[in-house]
Biopython code that builds the backbone (N, CA, C, O; Angstrom):
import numpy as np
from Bio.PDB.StructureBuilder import StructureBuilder

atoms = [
    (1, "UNK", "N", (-39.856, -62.542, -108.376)),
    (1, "UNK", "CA", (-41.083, -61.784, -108.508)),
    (1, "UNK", "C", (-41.619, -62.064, -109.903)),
    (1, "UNK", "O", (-40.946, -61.914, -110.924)),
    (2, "UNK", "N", (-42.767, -62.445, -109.874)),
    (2, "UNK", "CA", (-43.370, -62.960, -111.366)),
    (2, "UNK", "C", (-44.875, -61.546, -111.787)),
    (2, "UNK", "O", (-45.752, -61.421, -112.643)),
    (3, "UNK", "N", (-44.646, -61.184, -111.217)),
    (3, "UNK", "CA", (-45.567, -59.673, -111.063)),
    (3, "UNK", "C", (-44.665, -58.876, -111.219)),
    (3, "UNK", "O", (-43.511, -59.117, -110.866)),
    (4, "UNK", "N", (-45.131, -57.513, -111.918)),
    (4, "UNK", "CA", (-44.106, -56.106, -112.007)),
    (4, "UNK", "C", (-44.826, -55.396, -110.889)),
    (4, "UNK", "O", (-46.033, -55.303, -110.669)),
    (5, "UNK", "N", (-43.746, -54.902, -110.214)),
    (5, "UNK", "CA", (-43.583, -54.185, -109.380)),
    (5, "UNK", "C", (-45.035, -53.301, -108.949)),
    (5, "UNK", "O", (-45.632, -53.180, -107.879)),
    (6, "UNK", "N", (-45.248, -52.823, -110.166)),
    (6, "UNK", "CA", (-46.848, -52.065, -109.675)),
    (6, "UNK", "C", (-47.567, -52.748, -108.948)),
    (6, "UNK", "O", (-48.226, -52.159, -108.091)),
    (7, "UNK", "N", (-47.649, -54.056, -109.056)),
    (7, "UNK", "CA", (-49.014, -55.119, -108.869)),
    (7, "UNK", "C", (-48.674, -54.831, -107.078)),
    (7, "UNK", "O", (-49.565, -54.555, -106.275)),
    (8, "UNK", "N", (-47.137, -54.976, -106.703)),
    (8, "UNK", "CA", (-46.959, -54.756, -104.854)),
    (8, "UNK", "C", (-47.056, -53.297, -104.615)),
    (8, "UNK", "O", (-47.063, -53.003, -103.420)),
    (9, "UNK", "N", (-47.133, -52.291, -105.464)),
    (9, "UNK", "CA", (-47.061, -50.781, -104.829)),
    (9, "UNK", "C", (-48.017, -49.725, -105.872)),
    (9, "UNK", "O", (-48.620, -50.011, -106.906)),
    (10, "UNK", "N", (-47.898, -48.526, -105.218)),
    (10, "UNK", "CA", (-48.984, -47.615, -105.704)),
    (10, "UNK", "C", (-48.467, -47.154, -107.094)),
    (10, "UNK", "O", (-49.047, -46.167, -107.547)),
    (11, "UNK", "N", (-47.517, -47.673, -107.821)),
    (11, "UNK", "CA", (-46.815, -46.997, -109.105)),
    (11, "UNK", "C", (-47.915, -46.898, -110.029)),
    (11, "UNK", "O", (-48.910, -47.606, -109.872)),
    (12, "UNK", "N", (-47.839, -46.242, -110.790)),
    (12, "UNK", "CA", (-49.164, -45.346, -111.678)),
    (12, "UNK", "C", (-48.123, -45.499, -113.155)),
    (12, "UNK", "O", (-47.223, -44.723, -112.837)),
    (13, "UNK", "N", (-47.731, -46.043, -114.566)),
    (13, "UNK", "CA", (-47.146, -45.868, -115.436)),
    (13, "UNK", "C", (-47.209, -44.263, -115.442)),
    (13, "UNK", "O", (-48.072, -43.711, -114.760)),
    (14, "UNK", "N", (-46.443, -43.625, -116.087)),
    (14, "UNK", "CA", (-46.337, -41.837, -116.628)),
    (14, "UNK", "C", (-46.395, -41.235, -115.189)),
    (14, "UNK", "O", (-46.892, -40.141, -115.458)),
    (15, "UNK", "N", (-46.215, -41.233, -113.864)),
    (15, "UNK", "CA", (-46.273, -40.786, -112.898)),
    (15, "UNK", "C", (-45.229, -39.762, -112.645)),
    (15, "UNK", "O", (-45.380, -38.612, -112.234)),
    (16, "UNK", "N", (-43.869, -40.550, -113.048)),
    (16, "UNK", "CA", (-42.896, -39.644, -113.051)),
    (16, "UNK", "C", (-42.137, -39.865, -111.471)),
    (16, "UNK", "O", (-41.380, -38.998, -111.035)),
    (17, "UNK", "N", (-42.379, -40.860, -110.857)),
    (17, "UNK", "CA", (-41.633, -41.266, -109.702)),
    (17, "UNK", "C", (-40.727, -42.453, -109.801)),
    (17, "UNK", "O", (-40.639, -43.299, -110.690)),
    (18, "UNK", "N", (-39.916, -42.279, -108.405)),
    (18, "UNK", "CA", (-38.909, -42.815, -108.047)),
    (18, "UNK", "C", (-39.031, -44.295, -108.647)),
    (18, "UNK", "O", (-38.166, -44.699, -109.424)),
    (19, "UNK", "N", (-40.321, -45.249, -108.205)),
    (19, "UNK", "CA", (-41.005, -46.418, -108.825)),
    (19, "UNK", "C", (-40.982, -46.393, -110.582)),
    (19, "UNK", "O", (-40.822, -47.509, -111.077)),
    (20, "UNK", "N", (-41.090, -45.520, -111.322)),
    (20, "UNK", "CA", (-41.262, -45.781, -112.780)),
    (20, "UNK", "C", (-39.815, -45.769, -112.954)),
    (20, "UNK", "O", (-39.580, -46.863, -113.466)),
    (21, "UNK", "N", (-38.454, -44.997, -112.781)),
    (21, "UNK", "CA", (-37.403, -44.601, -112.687)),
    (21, "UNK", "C", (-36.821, -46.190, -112.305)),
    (21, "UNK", "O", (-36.101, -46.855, -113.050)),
    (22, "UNK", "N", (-37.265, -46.564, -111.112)),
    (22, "UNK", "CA", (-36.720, -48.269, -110.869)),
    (22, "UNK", "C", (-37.252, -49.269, -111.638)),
    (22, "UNK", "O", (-36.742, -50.390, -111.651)),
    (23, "UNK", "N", (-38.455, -48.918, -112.436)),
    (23, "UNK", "CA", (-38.724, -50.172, -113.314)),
    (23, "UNK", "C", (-38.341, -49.778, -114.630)),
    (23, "UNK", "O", (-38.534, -50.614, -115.513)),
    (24, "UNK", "N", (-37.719, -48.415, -115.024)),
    (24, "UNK", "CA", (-36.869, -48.321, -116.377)),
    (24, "UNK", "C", (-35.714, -48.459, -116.387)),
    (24, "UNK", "O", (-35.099, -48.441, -117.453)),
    (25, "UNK", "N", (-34.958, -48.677, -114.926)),
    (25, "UNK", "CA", (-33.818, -48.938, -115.230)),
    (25, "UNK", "C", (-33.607, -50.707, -114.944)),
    (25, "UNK", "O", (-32.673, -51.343, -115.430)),
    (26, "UNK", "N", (-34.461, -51.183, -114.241)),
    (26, "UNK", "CA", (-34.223, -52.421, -113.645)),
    (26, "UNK", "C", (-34.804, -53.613, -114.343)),
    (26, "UNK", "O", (-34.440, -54.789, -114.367)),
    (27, "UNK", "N", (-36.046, -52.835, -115.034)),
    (27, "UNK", "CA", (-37.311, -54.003, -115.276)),
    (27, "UNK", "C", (-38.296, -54.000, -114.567)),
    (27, "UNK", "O", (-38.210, -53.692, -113.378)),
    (28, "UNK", "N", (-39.477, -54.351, -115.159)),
    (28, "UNK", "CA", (-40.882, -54.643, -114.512)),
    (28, "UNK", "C", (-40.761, -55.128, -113.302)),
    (28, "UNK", "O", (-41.314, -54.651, -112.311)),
    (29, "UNK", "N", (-39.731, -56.505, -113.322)),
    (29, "UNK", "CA", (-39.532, -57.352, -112.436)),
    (29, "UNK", "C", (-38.262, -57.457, -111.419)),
    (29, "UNK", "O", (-37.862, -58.284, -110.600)),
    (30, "UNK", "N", (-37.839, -56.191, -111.896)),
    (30, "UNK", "CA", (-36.277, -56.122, -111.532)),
    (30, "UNK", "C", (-35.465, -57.259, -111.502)),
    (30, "UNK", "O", (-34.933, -57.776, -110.519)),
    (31, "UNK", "N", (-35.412, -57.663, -112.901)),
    (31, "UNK", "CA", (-34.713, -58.815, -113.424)),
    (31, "UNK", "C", (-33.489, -58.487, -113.494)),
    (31, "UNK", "O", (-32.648, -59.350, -113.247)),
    (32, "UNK", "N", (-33.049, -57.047, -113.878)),
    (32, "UNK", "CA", (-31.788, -56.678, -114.047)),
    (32, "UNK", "C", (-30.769, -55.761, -113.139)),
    (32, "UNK", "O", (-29.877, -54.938, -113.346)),
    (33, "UNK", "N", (-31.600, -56.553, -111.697)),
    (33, "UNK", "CA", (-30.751, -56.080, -110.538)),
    (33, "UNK", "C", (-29.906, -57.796, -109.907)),
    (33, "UNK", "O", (-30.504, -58.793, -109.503)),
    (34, "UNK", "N", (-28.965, -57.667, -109.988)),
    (34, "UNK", "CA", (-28.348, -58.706, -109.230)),
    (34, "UNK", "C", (-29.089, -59.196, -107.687)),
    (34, "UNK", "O", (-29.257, -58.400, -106.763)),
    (35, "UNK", "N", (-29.531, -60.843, -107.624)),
    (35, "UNK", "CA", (-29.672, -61.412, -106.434)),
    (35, "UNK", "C", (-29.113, -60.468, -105.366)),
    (35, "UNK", "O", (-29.881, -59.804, -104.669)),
    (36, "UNK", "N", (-27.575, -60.392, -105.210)),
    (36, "UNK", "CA", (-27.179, -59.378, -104.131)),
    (36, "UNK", "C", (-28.235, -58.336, -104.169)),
    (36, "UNK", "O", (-29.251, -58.293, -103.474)),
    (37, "UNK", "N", (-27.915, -57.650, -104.920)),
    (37, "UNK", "CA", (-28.847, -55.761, -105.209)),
    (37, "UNK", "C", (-29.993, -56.003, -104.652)),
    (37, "UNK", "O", (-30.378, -55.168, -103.834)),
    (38, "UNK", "N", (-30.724, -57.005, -104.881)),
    (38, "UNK", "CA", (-32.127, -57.382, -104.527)),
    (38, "UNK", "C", (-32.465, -57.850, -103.093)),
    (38, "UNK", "O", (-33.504, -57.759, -102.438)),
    (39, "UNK", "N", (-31.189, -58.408, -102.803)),
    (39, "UNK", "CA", (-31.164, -58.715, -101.032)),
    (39, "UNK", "C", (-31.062, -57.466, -100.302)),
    (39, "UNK", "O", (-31.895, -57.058, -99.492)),
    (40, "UNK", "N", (-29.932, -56.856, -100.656)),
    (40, "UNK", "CA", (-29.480, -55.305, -99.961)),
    (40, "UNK", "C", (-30.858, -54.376, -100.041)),
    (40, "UNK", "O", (-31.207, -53.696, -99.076)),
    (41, "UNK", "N", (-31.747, -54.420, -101.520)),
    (41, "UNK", "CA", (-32.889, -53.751, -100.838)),
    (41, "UNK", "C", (-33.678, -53.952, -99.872)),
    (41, "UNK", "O", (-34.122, -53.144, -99.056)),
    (42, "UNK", "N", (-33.911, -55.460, -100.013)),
    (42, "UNK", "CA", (-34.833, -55.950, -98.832)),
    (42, "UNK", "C", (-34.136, -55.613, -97.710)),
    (42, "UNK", "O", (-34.709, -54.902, -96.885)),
    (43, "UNK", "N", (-32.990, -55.986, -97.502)),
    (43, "UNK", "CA", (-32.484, -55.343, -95.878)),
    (43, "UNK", "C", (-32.220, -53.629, -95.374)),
    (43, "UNK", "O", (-32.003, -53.195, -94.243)),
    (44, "UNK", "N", (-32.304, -53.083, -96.348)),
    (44, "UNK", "CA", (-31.921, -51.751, -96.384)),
    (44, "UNK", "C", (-33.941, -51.415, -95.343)),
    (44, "UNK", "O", (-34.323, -51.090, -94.219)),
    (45, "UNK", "N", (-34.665, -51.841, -96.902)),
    (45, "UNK", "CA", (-35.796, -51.363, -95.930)),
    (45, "UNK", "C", (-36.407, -51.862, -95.175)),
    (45, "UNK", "O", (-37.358, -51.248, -94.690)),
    (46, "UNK", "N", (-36.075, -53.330, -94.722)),
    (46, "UNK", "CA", (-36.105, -53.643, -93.481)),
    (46, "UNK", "C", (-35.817, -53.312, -92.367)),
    (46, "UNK", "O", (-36.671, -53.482, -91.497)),
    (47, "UNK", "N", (-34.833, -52.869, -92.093)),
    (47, "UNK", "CA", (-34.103, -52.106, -90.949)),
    (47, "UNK", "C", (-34.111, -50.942, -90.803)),
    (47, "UNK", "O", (-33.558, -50.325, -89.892)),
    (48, "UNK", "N", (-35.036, -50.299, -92.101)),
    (48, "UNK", "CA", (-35.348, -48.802, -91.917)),
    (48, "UNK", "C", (-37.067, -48.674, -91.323)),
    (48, "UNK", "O", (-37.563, -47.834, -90.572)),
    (49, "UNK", "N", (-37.640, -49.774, -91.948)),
    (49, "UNK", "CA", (-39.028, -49.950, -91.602)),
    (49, "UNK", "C", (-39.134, -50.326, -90.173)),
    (49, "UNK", "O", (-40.018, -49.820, -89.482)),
    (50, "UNK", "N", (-38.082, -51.393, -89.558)),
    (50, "UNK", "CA", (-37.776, -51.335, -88.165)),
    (50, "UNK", "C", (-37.660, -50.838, -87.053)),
    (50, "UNK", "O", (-38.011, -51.134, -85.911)),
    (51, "UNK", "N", (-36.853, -49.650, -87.769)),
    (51, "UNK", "CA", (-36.339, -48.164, -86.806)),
    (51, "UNK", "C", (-37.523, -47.467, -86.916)),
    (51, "UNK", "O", (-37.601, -46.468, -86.201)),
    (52, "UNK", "N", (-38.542, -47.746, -87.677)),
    (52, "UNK", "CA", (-39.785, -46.693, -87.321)),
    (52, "UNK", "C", (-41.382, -47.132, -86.522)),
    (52, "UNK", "O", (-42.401, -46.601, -86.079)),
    (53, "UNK", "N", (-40.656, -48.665, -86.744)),
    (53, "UNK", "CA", (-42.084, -48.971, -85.383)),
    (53, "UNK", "C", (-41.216, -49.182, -84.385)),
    (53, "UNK", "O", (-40.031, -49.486, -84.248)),
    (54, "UNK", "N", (-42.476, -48.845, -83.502)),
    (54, "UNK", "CA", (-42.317, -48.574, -81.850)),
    (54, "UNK", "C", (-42.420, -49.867, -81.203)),
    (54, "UNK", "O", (-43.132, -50.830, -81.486)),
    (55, "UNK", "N", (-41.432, -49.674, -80.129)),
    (55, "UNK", "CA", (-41.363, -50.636, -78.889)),
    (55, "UNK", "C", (-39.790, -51.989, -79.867)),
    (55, "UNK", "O", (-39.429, -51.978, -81.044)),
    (56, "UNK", "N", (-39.353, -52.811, -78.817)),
    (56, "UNK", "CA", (-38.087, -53.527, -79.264)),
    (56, "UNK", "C", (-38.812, -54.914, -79.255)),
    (56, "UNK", "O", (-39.999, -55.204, -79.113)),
    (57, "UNK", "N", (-37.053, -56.104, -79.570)),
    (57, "UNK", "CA", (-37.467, -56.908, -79.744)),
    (57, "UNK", "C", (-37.407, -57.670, -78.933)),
    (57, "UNK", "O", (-36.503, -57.377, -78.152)),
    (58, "UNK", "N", (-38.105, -58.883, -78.577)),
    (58, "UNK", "CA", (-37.705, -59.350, -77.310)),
    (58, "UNK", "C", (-36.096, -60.009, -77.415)),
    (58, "UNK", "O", (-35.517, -59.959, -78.500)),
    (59, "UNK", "N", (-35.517, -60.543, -76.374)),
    (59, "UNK", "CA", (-34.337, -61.210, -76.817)),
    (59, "UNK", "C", (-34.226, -62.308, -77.142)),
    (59, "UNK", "O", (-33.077, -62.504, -77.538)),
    (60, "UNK", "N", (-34.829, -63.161, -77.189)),
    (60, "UNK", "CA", (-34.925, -64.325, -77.556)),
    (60, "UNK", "C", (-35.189, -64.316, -79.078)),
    (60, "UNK", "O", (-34.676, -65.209, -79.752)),
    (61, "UNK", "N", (-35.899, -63.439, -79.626)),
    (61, "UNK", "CA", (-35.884, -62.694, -81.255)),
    (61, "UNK", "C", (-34.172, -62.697, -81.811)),
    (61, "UNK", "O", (-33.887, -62.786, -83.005)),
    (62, "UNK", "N", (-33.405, -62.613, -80.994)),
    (62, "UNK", "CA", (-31.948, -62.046, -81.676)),
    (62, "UNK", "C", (-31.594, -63.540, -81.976)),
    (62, "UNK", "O", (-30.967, -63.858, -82.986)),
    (63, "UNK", "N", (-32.111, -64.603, -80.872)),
    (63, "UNK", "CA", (-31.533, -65.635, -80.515)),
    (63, "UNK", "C", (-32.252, -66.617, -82.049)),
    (63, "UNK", "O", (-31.509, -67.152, -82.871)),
    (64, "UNK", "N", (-32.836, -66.634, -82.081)),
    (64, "UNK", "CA", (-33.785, -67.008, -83.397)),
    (64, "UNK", "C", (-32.992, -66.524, -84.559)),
    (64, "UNK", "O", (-32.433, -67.343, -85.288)),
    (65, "UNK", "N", (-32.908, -65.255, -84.776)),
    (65, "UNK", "CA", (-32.530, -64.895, -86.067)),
    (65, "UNK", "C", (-31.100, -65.455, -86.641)),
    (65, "UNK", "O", (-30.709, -65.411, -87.808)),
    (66, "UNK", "N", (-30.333, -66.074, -85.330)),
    (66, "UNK", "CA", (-29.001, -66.409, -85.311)),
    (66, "UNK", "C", (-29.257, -68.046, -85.469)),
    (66, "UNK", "O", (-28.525, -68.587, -86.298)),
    (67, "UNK", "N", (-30.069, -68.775, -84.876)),
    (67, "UNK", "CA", (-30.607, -69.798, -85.085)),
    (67, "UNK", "C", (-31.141, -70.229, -86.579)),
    (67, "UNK", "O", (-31.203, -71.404, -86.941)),
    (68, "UNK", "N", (-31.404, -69.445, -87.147)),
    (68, "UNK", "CA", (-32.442, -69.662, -88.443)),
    (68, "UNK", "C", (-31.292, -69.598, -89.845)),
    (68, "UNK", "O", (-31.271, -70.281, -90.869)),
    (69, "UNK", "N", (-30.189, -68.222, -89.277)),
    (69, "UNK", "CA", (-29.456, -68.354, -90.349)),
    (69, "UNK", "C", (-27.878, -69.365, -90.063)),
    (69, "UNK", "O", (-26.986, -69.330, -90.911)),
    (70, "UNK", "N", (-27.748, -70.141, -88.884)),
    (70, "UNK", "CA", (-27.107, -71.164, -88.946)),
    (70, "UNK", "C", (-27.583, -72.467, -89.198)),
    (70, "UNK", "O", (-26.844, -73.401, -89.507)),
    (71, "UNK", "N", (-29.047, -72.561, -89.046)),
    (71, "UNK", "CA", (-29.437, -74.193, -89.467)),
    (71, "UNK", "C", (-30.501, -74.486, -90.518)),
    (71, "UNK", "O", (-30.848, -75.610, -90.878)),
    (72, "UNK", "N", (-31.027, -73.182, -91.014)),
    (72, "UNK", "CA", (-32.039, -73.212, -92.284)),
    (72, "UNK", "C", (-31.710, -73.263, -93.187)),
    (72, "UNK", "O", (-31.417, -72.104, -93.482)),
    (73, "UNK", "N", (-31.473, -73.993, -94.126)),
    (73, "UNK", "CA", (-31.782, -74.115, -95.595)),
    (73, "UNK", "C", (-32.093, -73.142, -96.770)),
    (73, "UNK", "O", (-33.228, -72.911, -97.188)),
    (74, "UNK", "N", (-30.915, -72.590, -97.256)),
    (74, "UNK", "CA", (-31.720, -71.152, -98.108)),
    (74, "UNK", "C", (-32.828, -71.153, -98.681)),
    (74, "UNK", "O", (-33.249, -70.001, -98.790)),
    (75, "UNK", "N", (-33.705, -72.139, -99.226)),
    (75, "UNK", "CA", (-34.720, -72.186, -99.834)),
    (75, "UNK", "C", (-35.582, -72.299, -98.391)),
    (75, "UNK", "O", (-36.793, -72.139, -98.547)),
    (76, "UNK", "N", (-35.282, -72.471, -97.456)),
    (76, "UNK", "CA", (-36.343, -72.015, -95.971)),
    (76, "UNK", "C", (-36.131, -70.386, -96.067)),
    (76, "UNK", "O", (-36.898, -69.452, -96.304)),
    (77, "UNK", "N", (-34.968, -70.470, -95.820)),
    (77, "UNK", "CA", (-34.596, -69.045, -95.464)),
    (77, "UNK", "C", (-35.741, -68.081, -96.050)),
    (77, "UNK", "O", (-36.615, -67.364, -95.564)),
    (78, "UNK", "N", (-35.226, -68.481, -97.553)),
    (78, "UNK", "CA", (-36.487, -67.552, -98.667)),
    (78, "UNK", "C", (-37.653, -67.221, -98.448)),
    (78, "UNK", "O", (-38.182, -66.115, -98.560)),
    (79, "UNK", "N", (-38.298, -68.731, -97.952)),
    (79, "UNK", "CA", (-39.903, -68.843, -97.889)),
    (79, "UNK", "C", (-39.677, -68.470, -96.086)),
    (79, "UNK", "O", (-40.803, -68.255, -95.639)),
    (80, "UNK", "N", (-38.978, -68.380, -95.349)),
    (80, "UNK", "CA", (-39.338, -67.594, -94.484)),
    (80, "UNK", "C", (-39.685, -66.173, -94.623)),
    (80, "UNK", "O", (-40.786, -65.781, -94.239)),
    (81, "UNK", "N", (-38.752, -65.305, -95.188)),
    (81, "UNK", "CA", (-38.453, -63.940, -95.732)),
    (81, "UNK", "C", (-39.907, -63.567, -96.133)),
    (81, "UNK", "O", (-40.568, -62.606, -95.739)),
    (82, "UNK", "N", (-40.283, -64.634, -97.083)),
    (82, "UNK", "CA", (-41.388, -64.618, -98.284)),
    (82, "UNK", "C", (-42.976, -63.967, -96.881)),
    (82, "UNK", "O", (-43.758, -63.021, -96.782)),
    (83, "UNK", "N", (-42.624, -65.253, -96.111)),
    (83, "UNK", "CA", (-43.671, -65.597, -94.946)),
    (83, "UNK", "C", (-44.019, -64.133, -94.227)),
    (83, "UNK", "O", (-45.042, -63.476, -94.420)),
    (84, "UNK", "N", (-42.867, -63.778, -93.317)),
    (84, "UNK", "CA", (-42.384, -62.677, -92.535)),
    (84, "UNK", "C", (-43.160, -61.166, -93.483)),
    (84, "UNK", "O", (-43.955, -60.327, -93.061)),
    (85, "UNK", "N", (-42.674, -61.274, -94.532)),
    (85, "UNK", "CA", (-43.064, -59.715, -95.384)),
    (85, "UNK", "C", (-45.024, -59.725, -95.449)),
    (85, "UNK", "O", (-45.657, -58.669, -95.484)),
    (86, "UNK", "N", (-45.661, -61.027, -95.454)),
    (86, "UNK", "CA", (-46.914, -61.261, -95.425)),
    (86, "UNK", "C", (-47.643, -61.246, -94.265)),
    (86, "UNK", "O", (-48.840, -60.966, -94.199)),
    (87, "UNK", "N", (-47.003, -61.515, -93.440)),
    (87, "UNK", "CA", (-47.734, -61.499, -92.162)),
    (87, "UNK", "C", (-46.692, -59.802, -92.072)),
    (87, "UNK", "O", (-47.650, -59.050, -92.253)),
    (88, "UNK", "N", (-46.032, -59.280, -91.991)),
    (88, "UNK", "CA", (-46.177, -57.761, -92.316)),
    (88, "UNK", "C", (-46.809, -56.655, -92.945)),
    (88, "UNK", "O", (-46.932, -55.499, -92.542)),
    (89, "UNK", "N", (-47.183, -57.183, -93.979)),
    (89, "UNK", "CA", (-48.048, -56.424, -94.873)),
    (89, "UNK", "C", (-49.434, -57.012, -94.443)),
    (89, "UNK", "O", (-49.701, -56.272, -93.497)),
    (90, "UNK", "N", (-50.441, -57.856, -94.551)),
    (90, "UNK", "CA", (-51.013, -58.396, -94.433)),
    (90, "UNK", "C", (-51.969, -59.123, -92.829)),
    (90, "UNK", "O", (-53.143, -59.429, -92.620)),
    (91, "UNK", "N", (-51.051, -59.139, -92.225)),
    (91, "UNK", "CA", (-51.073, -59.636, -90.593)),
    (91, "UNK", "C", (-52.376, -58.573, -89.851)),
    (91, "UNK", "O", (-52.869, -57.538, -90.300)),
    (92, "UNK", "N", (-52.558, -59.041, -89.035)),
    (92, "UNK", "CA", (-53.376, -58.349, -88.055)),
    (92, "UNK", "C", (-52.515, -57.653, -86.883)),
    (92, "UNK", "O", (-51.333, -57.952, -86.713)),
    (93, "UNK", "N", (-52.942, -57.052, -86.377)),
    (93, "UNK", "CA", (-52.443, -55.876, -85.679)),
    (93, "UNK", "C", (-51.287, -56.416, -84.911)),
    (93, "UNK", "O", (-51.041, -57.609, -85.085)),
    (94, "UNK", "N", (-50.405, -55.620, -83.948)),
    (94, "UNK", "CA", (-49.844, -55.982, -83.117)),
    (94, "UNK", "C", (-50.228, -56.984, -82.089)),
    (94, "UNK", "O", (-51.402, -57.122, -81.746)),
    (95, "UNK", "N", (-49.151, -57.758, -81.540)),
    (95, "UNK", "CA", (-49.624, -58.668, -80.470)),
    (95, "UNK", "C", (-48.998, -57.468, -79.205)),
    (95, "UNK", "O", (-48.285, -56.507, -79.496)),
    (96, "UNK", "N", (-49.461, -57.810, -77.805)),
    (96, "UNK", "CA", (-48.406, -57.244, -76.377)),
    (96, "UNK", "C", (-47.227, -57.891, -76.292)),
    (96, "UNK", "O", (-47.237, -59.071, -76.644)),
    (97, "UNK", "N", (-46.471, -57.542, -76.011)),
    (97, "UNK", "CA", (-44.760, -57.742, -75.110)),
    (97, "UNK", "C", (-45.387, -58.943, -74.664)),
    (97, "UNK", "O", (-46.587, -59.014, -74.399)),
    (98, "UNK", "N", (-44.259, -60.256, -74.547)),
    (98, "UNK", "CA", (-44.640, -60.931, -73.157)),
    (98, "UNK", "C", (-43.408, -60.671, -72.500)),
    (98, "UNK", "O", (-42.391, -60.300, -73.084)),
    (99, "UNK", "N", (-43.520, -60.891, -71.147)),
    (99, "UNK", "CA", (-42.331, -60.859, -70.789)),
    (99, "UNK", "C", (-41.615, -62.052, -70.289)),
    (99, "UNK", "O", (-40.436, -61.966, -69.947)),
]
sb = StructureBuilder()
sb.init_structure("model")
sb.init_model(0)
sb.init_chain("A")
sb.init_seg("    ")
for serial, (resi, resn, name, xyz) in enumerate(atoms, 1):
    if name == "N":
        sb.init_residue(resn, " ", resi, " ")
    sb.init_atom(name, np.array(xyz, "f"), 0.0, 1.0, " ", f" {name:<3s}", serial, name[0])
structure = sb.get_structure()
């Protein structure tokens, strides 16, 4: 992350939240959280952000994710991750189920 943290979220400096609290203990950039620490967040709220939208995944989704982390390249991996969080944040609405 070459941006501090505010620039991706609503943090306000002097706010007095959870966000100012993680960039005084961590860094702007959370430079001073270990690679691990920094993965475990992303998956923590991934799978929490998961459990709160509606409807599942198809199965062929499971089959992929098992696919991607046996034959991708960590520097894919990354810029997948990178990809995935943008077309999340960013993306246009839901597509339908196919079946």
């Amino acid at each position: 992350m070459t941006k501090p943290v505010g620039y991706y979220t609503n943090y306000t400096p002097g706010d007095g939240s959870l966000l100012e609290k993680l960039q005084s203990d961590y860094g702007a950039q959370f430079q001073l959280m270990t690679r691990r620490e920094k993965l475990f967040l992303i998956s923590s709220l991934a799978a929490q952000l998961c459990d709160l939208t509606p409807g599942r995944c198809r199965d062929e989704i499971y089959e992929i994710g098992h696919q991607i982390n046996s034959n991708f390249a960590l520097g894919d991996r990354e810029g997948l991750i990178e990809a995935l969080i943008n077309q999340v944040r960013y993306g246009q609405g839901e597509l339908p189920m196919q079946q």
